[in-house]
LOVOPA-710938 format. One record per residue (C-alpha): residue number from 1; x, z, y; chain. Coordinates in Angstrom, 3 decimals. Layout:
R,pos,u,w,v,unit
R,NUM,X,Z,Y,A;
...
END
This chain:
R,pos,u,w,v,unit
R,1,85.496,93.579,89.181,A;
R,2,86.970,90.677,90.913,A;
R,3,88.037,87.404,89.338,A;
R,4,91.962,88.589,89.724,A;
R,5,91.508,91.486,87.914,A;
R,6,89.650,89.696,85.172,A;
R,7,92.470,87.252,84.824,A;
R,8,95.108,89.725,84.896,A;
R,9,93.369,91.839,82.434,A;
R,10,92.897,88.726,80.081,A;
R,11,96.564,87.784,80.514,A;
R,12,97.782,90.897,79.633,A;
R,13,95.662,91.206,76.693,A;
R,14,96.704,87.732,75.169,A;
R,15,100.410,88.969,75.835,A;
R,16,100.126,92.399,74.423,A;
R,17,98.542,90.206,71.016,A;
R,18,100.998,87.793,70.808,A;
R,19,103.401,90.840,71.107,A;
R,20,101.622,92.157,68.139,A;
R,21,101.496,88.639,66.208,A;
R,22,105.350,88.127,66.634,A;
R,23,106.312,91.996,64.879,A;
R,24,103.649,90.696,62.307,A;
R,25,105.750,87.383,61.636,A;
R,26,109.113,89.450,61.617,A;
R,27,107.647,91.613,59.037,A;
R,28,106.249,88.727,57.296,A;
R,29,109.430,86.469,57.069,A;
R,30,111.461,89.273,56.049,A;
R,31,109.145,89.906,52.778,A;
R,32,109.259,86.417,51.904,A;
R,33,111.076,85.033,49.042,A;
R,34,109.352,81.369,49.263,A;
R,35,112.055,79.373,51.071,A;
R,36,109.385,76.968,52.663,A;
R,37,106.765,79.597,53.645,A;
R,38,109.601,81.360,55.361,A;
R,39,110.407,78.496,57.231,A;
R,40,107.132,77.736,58.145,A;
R,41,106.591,81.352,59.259,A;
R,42,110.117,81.321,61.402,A;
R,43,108.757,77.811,62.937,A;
R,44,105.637,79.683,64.133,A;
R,45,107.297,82.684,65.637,A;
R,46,109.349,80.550,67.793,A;
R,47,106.241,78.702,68.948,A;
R,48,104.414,81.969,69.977,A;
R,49,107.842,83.482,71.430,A;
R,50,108.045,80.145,73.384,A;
R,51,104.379,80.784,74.469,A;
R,52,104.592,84.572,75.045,A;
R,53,107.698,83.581,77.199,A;
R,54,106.195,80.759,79.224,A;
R,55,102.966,83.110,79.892,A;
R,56,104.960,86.351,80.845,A;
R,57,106.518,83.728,83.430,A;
R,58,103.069,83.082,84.688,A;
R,59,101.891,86.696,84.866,A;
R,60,105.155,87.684,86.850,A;
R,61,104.597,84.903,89.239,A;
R,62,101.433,85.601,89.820,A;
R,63,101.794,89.132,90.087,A;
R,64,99.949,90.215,87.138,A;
R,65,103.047,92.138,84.994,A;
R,66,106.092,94.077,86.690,A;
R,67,109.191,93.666,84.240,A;
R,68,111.235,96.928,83.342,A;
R,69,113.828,97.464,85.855,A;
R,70,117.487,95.744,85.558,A;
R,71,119.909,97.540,84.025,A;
R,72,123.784,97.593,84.746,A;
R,73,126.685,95.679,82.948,A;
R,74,128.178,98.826,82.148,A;
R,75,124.595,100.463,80.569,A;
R,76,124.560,97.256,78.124,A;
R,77,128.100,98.119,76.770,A;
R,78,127.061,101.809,76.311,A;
R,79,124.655,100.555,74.070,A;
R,80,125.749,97.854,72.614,A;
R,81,129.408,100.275,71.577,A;
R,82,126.159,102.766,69.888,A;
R,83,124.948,100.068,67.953,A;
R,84,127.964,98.656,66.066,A;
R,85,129.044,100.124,63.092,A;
END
């Protein structure tokens, strides 16, 4: 295996955790009653969202992760217009 594949592998793994870590903080800070743990908790997800963010950036540069394909204006309404009550 070469040294690309190795780093892509490990990239994607770290991204697909952090994925994992930031439903477990949603879950988390919606359970929580303590005012300070919560805040504490929201503080950390942003930190790992601003990581996950800043490493998807990284991956997609270097050609290690393929965003989903771009969607039209008009698709976003559609769902958007099924979402609100």
């Amino acid at each position: 295996m070469n040294k690309h594949m190795r780093d892509k592998e490990m990239v994607n793994d770290v991204l697909s955790m952090t994925k994992s870590g930031l439903a477990t903080y949603a879950h988390c800070i919606s359970e929580t009653a303590n005012q300070q743990l919560r805040q504490t908790l929201q503080q950390i997800r942003n930190s790992d969202e601003q990581f996950q963010y800043q490493l998807y950036q990284m991956a997609e540069q270097k050609g290690f992760y393929a965003p989903a394909a771009q969607v039209d204006t008009q698709d976003i309404q559609q769902v958007k217009s099924q979402l609100r009550p």
